[in-house]
C-alpha positions as CSV (number, residue, x, y, z in Angstrom):
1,X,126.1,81.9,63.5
2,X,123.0,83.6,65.0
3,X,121.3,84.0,61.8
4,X,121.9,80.1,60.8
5,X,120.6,79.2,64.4
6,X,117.3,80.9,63.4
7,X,116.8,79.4,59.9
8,X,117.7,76.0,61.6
9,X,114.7,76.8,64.4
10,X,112.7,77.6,61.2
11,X,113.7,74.9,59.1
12,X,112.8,72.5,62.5
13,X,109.4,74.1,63.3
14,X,108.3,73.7,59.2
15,X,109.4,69.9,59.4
16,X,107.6,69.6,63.1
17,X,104.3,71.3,61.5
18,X,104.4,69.0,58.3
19,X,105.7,65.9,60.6
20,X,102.4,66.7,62.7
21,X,100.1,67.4,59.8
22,X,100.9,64.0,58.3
23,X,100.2,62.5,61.7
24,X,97.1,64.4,61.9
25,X,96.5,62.8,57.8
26,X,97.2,59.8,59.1
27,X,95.3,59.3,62.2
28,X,92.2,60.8,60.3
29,X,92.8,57.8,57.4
30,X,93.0,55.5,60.3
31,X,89.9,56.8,61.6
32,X,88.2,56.3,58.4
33,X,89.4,53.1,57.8
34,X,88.5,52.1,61.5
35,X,84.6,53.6,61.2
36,X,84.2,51.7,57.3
37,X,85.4,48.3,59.3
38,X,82.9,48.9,62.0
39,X,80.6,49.7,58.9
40,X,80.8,46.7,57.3
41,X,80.6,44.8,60.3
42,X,78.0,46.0,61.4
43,X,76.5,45.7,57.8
44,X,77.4,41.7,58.1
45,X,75.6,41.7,61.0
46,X,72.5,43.3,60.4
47,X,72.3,41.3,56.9
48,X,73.4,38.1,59.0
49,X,70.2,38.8,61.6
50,X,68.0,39.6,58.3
51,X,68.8,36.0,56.7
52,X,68.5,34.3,60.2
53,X,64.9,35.9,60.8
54,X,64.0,34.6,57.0
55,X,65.0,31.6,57.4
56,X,63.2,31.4,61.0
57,X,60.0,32.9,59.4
58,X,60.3,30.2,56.6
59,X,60.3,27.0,59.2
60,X,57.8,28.4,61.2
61,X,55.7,28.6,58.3
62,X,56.3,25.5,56.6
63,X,56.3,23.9,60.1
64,X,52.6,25.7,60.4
65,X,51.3,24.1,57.3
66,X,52.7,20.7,57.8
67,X,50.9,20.9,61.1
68,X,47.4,22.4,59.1
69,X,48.0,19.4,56.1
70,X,48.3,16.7,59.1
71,X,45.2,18.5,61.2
72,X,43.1,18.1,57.9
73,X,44.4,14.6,56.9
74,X,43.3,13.0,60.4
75,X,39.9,15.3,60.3
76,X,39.3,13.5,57.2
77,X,40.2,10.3,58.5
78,X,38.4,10.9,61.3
79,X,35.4,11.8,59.3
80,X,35.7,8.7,56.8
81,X,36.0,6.9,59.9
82,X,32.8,8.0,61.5
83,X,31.3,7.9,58.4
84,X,32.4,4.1,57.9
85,X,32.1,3.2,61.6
86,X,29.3,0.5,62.2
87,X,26.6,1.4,64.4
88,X,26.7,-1.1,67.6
89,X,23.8,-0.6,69.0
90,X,20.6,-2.8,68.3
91,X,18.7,0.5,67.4
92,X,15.3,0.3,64.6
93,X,14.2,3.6,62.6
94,X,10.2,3.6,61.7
95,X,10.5,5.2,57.5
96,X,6.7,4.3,57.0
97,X,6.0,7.4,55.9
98,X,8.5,6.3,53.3
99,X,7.1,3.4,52.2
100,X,9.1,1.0,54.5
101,X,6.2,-1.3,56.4
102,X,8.6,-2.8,58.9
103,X,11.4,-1.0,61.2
104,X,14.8,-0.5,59.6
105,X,17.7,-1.9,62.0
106,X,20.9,-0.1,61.7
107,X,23.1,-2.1,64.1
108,X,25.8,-3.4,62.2
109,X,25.4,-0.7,59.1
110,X,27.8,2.4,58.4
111,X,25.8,5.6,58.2
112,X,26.9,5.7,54.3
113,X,25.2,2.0,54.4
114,X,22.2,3.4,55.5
115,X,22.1,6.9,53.5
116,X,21.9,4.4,50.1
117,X,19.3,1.9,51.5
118,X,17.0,4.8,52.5
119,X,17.8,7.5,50.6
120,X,16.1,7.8,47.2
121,X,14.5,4.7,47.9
122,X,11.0,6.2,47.6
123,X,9.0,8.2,44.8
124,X,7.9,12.2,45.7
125,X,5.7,13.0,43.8
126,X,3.9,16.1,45.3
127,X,2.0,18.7,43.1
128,X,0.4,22.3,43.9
129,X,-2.7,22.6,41.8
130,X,-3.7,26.7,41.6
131,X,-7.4,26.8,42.8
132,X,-7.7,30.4,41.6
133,X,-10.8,30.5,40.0
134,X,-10.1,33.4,37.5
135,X,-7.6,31.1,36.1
136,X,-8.3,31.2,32.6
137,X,-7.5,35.6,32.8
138,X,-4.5,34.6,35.0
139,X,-1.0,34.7,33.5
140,X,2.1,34.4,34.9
141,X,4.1,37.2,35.8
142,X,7.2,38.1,33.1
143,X,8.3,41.5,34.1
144,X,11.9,42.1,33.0
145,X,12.1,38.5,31.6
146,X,13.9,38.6,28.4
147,X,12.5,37.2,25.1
148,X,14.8,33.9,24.0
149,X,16.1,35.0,20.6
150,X,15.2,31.9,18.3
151,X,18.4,30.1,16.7
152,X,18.0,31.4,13.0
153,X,20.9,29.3,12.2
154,X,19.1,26.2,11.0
155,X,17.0,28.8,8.1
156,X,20.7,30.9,7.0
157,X,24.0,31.3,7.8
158,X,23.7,35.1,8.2
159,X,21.0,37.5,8.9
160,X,19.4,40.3,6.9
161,X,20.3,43.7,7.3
162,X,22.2,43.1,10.7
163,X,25.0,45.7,10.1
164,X,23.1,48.7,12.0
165,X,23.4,50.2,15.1
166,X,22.2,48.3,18.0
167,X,20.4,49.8,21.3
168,X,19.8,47.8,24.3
169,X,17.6,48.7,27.5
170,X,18.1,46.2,30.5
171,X,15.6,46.3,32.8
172,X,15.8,45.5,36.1
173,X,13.7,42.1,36.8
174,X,12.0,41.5,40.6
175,X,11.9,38.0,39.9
176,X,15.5,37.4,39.1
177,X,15.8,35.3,41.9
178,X,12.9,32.8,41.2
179,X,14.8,30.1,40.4
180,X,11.3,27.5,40.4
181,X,9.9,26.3,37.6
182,X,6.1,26.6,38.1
183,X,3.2,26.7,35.5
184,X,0.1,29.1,36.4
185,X,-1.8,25.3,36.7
186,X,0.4,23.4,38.7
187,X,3.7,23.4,40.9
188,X,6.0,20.4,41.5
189,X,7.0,20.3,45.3
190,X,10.9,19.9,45.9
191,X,11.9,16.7,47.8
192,X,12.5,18.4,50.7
193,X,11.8,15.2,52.8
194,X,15.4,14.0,51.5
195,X,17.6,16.9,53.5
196,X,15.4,16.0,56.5
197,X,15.9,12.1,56.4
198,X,19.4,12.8,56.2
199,X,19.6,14.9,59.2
200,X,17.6,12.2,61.0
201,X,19.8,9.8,60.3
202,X,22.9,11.9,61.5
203,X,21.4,13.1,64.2
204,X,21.0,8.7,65.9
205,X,24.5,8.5,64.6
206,X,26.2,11.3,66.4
207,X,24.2,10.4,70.0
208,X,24.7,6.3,69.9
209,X,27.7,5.6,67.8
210,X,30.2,5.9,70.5
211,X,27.7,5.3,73.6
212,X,27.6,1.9,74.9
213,X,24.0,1.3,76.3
214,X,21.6,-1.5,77.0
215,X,19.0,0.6,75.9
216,X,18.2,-1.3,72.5
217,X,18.7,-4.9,73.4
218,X,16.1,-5.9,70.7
219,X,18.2,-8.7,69.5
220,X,15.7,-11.5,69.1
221,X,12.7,-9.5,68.8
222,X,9.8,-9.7,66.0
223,X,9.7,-6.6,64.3
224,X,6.6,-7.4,62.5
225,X,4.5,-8.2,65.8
226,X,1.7,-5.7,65.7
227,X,2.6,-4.3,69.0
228,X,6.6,-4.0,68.5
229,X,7.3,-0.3,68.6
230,X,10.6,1.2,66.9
231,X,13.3,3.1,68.7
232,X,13.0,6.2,66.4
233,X,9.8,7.4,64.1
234,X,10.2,9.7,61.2
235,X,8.1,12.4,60.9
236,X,8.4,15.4,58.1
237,X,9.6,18.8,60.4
238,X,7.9,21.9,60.3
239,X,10.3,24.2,59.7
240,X,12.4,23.3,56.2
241,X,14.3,26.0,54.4
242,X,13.6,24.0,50.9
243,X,9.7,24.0,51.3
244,X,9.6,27.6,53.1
245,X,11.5,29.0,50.0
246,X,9.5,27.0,47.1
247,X,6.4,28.1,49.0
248,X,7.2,31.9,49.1
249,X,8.6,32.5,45.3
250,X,5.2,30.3,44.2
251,X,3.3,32.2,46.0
252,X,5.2,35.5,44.4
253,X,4.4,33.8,40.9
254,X,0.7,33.1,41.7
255,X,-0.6,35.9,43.6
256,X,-2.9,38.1,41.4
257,X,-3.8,41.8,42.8
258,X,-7.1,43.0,42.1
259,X,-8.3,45.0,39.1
260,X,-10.7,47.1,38.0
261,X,-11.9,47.2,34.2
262,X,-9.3,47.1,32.3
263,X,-8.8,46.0,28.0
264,X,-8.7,42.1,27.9
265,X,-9.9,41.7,24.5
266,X,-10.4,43.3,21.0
267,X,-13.6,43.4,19.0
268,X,-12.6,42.8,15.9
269,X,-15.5,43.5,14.0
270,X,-15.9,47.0,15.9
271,X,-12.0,47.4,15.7
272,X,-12.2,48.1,19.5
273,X,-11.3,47.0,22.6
274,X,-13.2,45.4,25.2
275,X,-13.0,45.9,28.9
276,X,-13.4,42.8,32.0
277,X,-15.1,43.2,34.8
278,X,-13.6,44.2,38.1
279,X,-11.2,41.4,39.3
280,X,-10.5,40.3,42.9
281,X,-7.2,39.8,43.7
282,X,-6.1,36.3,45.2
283,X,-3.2,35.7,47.9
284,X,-1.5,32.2,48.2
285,X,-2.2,31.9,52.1
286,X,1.7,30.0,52.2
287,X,1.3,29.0,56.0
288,X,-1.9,26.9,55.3
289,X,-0.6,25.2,51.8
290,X,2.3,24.2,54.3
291,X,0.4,22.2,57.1
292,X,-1.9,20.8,53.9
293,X,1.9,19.2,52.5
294,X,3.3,18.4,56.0
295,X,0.1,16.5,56.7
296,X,0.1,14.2,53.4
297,X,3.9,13.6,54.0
298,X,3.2,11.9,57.4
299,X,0.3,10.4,56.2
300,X,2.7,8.9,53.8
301,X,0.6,10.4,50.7
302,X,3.6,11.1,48.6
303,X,1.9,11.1,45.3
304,X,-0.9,13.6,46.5
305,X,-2.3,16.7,45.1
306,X,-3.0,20.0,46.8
307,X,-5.4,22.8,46.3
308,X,-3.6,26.3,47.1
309,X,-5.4,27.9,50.0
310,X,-6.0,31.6,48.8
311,X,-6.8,34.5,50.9
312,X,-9.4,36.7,48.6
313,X,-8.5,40.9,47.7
314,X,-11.2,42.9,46.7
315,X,-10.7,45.6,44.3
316,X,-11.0,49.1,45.7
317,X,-11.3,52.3,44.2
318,X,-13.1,53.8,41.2
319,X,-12.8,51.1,37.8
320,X,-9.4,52.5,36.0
321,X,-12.0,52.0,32.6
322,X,-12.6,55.9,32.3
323,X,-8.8,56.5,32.4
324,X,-8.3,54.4,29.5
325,X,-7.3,56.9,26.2
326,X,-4.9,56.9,23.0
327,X,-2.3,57.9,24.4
328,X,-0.2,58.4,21.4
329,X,0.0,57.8,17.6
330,X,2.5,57.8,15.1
331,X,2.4,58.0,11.0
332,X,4.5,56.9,7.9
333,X,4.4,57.0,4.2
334,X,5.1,54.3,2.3
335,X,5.3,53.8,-1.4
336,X,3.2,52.4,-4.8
337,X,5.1,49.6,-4.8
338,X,2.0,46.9,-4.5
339,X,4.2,44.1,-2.8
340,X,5.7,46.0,-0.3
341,X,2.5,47.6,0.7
342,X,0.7,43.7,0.6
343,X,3.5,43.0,3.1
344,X,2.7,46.4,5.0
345,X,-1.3,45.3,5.4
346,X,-0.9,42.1,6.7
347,X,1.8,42.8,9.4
348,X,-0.6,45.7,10.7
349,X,-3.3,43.0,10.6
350,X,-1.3,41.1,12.7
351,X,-0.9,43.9,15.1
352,X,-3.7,45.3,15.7
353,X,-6.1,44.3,18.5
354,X,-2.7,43.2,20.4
355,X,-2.8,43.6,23.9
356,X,0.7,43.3,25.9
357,X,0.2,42.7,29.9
358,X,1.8,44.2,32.3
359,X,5.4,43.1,32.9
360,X,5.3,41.8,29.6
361,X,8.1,42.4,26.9
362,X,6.4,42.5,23.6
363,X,8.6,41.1,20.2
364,X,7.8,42.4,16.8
365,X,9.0,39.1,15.8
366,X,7.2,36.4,17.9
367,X,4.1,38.5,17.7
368,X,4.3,38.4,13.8
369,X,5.7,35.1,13.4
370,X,7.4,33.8,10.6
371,X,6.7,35.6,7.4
372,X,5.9,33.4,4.8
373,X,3.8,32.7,1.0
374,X,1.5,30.6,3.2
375,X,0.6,33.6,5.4
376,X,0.7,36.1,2.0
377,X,3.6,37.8,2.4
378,X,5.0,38.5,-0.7
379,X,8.6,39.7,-2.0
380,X,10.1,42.9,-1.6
381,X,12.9,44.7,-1.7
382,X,15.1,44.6,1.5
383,X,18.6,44.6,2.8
384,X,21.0,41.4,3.2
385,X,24.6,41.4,4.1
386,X,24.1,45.1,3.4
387,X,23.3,44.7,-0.4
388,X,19.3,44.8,-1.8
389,X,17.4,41.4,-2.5
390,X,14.0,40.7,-2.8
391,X,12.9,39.1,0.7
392,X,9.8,37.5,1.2
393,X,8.0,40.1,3.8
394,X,10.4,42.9,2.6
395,X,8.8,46.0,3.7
396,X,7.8,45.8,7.1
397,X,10.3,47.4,8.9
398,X,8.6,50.8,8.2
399,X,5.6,48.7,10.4
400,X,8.5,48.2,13.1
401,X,9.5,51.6,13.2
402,X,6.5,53.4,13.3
403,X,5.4,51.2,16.3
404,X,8.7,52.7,17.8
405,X,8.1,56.1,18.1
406,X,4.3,55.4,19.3
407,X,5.9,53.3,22.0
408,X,8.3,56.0,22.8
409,X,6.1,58.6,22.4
410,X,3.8,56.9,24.9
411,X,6.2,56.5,27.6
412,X,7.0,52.5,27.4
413,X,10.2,51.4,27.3
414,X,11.7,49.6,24.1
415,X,14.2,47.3,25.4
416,X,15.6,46.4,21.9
417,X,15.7,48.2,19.0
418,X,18.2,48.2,15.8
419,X,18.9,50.3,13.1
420,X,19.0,50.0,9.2
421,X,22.2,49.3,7.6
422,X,21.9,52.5,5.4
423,X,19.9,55.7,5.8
424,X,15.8,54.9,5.7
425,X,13.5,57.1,3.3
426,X,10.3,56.8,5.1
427,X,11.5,58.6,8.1
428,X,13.9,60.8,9.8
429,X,16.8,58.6,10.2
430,X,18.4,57.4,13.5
431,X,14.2,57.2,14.3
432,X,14.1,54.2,12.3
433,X,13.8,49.9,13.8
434,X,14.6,47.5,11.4
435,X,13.3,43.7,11.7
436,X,13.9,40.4,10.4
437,X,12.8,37.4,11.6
438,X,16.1,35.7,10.4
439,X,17.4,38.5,12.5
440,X,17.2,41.9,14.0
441,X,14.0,42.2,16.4
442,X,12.1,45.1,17.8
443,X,11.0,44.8,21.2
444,X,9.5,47.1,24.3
445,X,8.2,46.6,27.9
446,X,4.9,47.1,29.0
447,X,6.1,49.0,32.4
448,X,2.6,50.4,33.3
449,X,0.5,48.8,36.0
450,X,-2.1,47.5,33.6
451,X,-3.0,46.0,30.0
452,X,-1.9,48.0,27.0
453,X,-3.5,47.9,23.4
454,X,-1.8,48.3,20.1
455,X,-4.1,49.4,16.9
456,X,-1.8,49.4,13.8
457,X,-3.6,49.8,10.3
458,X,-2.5,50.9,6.6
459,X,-4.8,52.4,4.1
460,X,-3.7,54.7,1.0
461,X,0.0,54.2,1.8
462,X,0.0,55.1,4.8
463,X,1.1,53.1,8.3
464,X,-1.1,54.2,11.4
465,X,-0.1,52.8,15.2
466,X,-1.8,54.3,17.9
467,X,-1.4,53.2,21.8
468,X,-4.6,52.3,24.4
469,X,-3.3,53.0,27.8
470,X,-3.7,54.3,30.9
471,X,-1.7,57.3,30.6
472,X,2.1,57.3,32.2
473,X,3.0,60.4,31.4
474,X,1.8,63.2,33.3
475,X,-0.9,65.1,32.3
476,X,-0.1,67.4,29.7
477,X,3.3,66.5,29.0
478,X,4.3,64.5,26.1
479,X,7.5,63.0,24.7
480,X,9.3,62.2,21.4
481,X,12.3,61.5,19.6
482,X,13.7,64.4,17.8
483,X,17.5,63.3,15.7
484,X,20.2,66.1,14.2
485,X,22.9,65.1,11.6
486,X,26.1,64.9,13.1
487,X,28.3,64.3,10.5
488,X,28.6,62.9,7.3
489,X,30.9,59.9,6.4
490,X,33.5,59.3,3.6
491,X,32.7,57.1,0.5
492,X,33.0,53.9,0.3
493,X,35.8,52.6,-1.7
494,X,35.3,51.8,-5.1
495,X,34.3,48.4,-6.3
496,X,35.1,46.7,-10.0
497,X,31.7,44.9,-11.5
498,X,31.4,42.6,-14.4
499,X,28.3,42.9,-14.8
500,X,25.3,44.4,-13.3
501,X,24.4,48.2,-13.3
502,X,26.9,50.9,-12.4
503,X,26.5,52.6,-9.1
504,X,27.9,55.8,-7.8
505,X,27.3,55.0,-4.3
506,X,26.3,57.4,-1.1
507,X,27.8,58.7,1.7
508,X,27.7,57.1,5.3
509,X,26.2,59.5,8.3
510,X,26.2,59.8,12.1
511,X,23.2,61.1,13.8
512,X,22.3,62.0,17.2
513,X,19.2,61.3,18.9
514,X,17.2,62.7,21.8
515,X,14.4,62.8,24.2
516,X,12.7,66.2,24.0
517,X,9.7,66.5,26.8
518,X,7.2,69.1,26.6
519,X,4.2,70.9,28.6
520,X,2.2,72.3,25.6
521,X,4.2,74.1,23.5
522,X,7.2,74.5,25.6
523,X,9.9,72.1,26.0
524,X,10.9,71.3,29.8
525,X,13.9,68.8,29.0
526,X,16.1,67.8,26.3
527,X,18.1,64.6,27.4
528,X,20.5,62.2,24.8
529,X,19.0,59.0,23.9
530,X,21.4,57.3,21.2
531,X,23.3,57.9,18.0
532,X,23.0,56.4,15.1
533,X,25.5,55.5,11.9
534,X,24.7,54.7,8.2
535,X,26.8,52.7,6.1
536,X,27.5,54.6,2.4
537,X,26.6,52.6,-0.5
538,X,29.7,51.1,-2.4
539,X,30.3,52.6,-5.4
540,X,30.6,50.4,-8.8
541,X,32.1,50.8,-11.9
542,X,32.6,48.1,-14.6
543,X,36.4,47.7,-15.1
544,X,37.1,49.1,-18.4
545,X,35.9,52.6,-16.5
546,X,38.8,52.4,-14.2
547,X,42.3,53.1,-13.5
548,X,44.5,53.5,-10.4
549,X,45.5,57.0,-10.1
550,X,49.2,58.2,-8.6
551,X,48.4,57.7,-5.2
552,X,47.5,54.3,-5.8
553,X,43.4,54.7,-5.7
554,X,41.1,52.8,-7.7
555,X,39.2,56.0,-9.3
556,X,36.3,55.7,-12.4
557,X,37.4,57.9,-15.7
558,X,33.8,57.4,-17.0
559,X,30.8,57.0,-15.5
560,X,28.5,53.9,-17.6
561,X,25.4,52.6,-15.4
562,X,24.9,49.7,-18.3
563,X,27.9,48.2,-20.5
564,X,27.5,47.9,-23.9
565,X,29.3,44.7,-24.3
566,X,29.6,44.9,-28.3
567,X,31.6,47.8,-27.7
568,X,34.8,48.4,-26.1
569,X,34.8,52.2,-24.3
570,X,38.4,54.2,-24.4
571,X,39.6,55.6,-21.6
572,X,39.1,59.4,-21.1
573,X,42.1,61.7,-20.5
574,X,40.3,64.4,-20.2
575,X,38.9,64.6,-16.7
576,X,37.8,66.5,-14.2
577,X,39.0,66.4,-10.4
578,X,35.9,65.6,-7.7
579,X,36.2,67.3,-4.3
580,X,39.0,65.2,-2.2
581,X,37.9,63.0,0.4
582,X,35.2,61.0,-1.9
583,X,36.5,57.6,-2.9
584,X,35.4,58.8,-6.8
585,X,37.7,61.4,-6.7
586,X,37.7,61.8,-10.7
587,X,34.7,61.6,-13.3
588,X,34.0,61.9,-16.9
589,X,34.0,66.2,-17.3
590,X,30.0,65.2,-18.3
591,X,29.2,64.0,-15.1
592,X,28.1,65.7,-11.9
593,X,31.4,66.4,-10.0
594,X,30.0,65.8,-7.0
595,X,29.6,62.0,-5.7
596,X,26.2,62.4,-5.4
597,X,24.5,59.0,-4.9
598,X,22.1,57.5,-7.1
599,X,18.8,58.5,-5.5
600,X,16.9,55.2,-4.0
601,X,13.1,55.6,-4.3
602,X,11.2,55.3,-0.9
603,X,10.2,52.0,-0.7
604,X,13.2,50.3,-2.7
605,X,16.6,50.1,-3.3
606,X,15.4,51.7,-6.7
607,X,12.0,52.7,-7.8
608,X,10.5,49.4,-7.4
609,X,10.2,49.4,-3.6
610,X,12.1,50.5,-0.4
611,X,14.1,47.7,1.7
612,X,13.0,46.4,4.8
C-alpha cells in the first residue's frame, strides 16, 4: 500500500507539473494575443491620426489657395478698376513738347483713356550722326560676330563635297550684349520719351484719383487764353534707363582707339602693302550727347539731328610700322591640269592684297564670291555628294587649305574649317580645308590688336600664302600642324554599274592632328587639335563580274575597268582569296590580291585634275 501511495504522489505531482505547464502555455498565448490586440490598436490609431493629419494638411492647403485665387481675383479687379476709374478732378497736362498746343484735361477720362489719346500720338524721330572725322578709315567693330551662312538652297538642293569632318572654334564675342542696331554714320534714338509719359501720367493718377480737392476748379476756364497755365507740364527726365543704355553700347560701337601706322591698303602694282598715318583715337563723350537729346526733346525738336560730342585720344608710343613682318608662309603643289590651275590663279588674285581688321572674321567664301564663267573660272574636277564632277571653280580648295596652315602657323584662329570627303593629294591629309560656295566655307579670326594682310599667289604650279602681321607669337617660337595615321578603314561595299568604268575603290582613314610649338629647333609643347576621317571610295564592278559568295557578300570574280558590250565574259572559277576584311574579298588570280585602289592623280579624280 506504501509503494502505490508513492506512485499515486508521483502520478499527482506529473499531472500538477503538466496541469501548470499548460497554464503557464496558456497564459503566455494569452499574453501574445493580448500584446498583438494592443498592436493593432495601436496600429489603427496611429494610421487613424496619419489620415486625419492628411486630410487636415489637404483643407488647409486648398483653403490657402482659394484664399490666394480670391486675393488675386479682387487685386485684379481692383487694378481694372483703378485702371477704368474716371479721374474727378478738373486737372490739365501741358504735352507741348509732344505736339499738343493746348492743355489736355483729364477729368472725366480713365487712365487707359488717356494712355491711347497721348500715347503714340506723336512722331520720334531722333538721329545720332557720328562727327568722327576719320570716318571714312572707321569701321564698326565685329569681333566674335559670326559670318551669316548664305541660303544655298535657291542654287541646289545639296552641297558639294559636304561629307567631311567638320571643326568649329566659338569665340567668345564682347559685344554679345549689343542688342542696337547702329550704322558707323548714324544711330536711331529709342523712344524713350514714351516709358516717361507713361509714368507721368500714373504718377497724377495715383496722387488725385481718390483725393477730393478744390484745387483744380478750372471748369469754365479758357485754355487757349495766352496767360492760362496748366496744372502739370511735361518735361523729358534726366535720368532714363532706355537712353542711358542706347548711349553706352553706341558709344561701345563708335569709340575708335588710337593707332599708329599700321597696313590699310595694298599697292597693287608694287604687290605691297601700304601703311596710314598715325590715328587719334575718338571717345563718344555719352554725358554731353545726353544733355544735347534732352534739350531738343523739351524744345519739342523731335525730328532733330545730333552731332556726337567726342572726347579726342592721341596715339602714344613708338608707330607699331617697324613691327610689321611675314610672319608665316605656307606652300602647295598643284597639278598640269590647265583648268584647275586657271581656277587656282584667279582665287589667289582674289586674295592677295586682303587685309582683315581686327575683330574681323575673314570667309574664304564672301571674300571670293561666287565662282562663276563671268569671273573666268572654269571647270574642274571636284567632289559632289561624294562622287567626282566637273565644277565650275573646281580646284580651289588646295587655295583654302594652304591659307589654313599660314593662318595657323601664324597664330590666328580659324573658327571654321572642313575637311574633304576623301583623302587630299596635295597635302598631308587631316591638314586639308575644303570650300564651296554652294557649301562648305573656310573661315578665321583676326584676334590680333591690329590690321592683318594676306598675299596669296600661284606661279609654276605652285600656291604661295604668306601672312603680314604684327607678330602674336612670341619671339622665336613658332607653331604648326603636324597629323599621324591612326587607322585605316574597311572598304566600302561593292557597287553593281551598267555602265561607266570599273573601280576598285580605296580604303577610308582616321587621322590625328596636333599643335606642335617650338623654340628653334626644339619642341616645347605637343597639344591635340582635331582628328580627321576619310571616306573609302566605292568599289564598282559591272554585273556580269559578280556573284554573291556563301556568306552572302556581293564579291567581283573578274576585274574589267571597260565592258566590251559585243561580248559576253564567263565567270571565273578559278579565283583567288583577297585578305578578309576588304569588301573585294575575291579577284581574278591575274589581279593584284590586294584591294589596292585605283591611284587618283593630284589634281583629279583621275589624271585630268584633282577635286576641289
Amino acid at each position: 500500500m506504501e509503494y502505490n501511495r508513492n506512485r499515486t504522489n508521483e502520478y499527482s505531482r506529473e499531472y500538477s507539473g503538466y496541469s501548470t505547464r499548460r497554464n503557464l502555455s496558456r497564459s503566455r498565448d494569452a499574453l501574445n494575443r493580448y500584446k498583438l490586440s494592443r498592436k493593432r490598436k495601436s496600429n489603427s490609431a496611429l494610421k487613424f491620426v496619419g489620415l486625419s493629419l492628411s486630410i487636415i494638411a489637404v483643407l488647409v492647403l486648398a483653403i490657402f489657395c482659394a484664399y490666394k485665387f480670391i486675393q488675386y481675383r479682387n487685386d485684379k479687379k481692383e487694378l481694372e478698376g483703378y485702371t477704368n476709374v474716371q479721374m474727378k478732378q478738373d486737372i490739365y497736362l501741358d504735352f507741348s513738347i509732344i505736339g499738343k498746343k493746348t492743355p489736355f484735361a483729364i477729368k472725366g477720362l480713365t487712365k487707359q483713356e488717356v494712355y491711347d489719346a497721348i500715347l503714340g500720338s506723336y512722331d520720334f524721330n531722333i538721329k545720332i550722326s557720328n562727327s568722327n572725322p576719320e570716318i571714312d578709315l572707321f569701321e564698326m567693330p565685329k569681333y566674335g560676330a559670326k559670318v551669316e551662312d548664305t541660303d544655298y538652297s535657291k542654287y541646289f538642293s545639296k552641297s558639294n563635297d559636304n561629307l567631311g569632318t567638320g571643326q568649329e572654334v566659338k569665340i567668345e564675342n564682347p559685344l554679345a550684349d549689343i542688342t542696337i542696331t547702329a550704322t558707323k554714320n548714324t544711330y536711331k534714338v529709342p523712344d524713350f520719351v514714351e516709358g516717361q509719359l507713361k509714368e507721368f501720367i500714373d504718377d497724377i493718377y495715383d496722387k488725385y484719383l481718390y483725393v477730393a480737392t478744390n484745387e483744380f476748379n478750372k471748369k469754365n476756364v479758357d485754355v487757349n487764353a495766352a496767360d492760362f497755365k496748366a496744372d502739370f507740364v511735361f518735361k523729358a527726365q534726366t535720368n532714363d534707363e532706355t537712353l542711358d543704355d542706347s548711349l553706352a553700347q553706341l558709344a561701345r560701337l563708335w569709340n575708335t582707339k588710337p593707332v599708329k601706322g599700321q597696313i590699310e591698303g595694298f599697292d597693287t602694282e608694287r604687290n605691297e602693302f601700304t601703311f596710314g598715318d598715325d590715328h587719334k583715337g575718338y571717345i563718344v563723350d555719352e554725358d554731353a550727347l545726353r544733355k544735347k537729346i534732352l534739350d531738343e526733346v523739351n524744345a519739342g525738336n523731335l525730328n532733330a539731328e545730333i552731332w556726337t560730342v567726342l572726347n579726342m585720344v592721341d596715339a602714344e608710343g613708338p608707330s607699331v610700322r617697324s613691327r610689321y613682318k611675314y610672319v608665316s608662309m605656307f606652300e602647295t603643289w598643284t597639278t598640269d591640269n590647265e583648268k584647275r590651275n586657271k581656277n587656282i590663279n584667279l582665287a589667289c588674285n582674289g586674295l592677295n592684297g586682303y587685309i582683315v581688321k581686327p575683330g574681323q572674321e575673314f570667309s574664304f567664301n564672301q571674300v571670293l564670291g561666287e565662282r562663276t564663267e563671268e569671273r573666268g573660272y572654269d571647270y574642274a574636277p571636284a567632289y559632289l555628294e561624294g562622287q567626282v564632277v566637273e565644277e565650275l571653280g573646281g580646284g580651289i580648295c588646295q587655295v583654302s587649305t594652304t591659307l589654313y596652315n599660314a593662318v595657323f602657323a601664324a597664330g590666328l584662329t580659324t573658327t571654321y574649317r572642313k575637311s574633304h570627303t576623301y583623302v587630299p593629294s596635295y597635302i598631308t591629309p587631316g591638314l586639308d580645308a575644303t570650300v564651296s560656295f554652294y557649301g562648305p566655307d573656310y573661315r578665321f579670326i583676326n584676334n590680333s590688336n591690329y590690321t592683318v594682310g594676306i598675299k596669296a599667289h600661284y606661279a609654276k604650279q605652285k600656291v604661295k600664302i604668306d601672312i603680314f602681321a604684327v607678330p602674336l607669337l612670341k619671339e622665336g617660337q613658332t607653331q604648326n600642324l603636324v597629323s599621324n595615321k591612326i587607322q585605316d578603314m574597311d572598304f566600302p561595299t561593292l557597287s553593281i554599274i551598267n555602265e561607266g568604268k570599273a573601280t576598285k575603290g580605296s580604303q577610308g582613314s582616321e587621322w590625328q592632328v596636333f599643335k606642335v610649338v617650338k623654340e628653334g629647333d626644339k619642341e616645347i609643347e605637343r597639344v591635340f587639335d582635331h582628328r580627321t576621317i576619310y571616306q573609302g571610295h566605292t568599289p564598282t564592278a559591272f554585273e556580269e563580274y559578280t556573284y554573291v559568295d556563301d556568306d552572302g557578300v556581293l564579291q567581283t570574280s573578274k576585274f574589267v575597268e571597260t565592258r566590251k558590250e559585243e561580248t559576253t565574259a564567263k565567270r571565273s572559277t578559278s579565283i583567288t582569296t583577297a585578305r578578309r576584311g576588304n569588301t573585294i574579298q575575291s579577284i581574278a588570280p591575274t589581279e593584284s590580291a590586294t584591294g589596292v585602289v585605283v591611284e587618283i592623280a593630284p589634281g583629279g579624280g583621275s589624271s585630268t585634275g584633282q577635286p576641289q
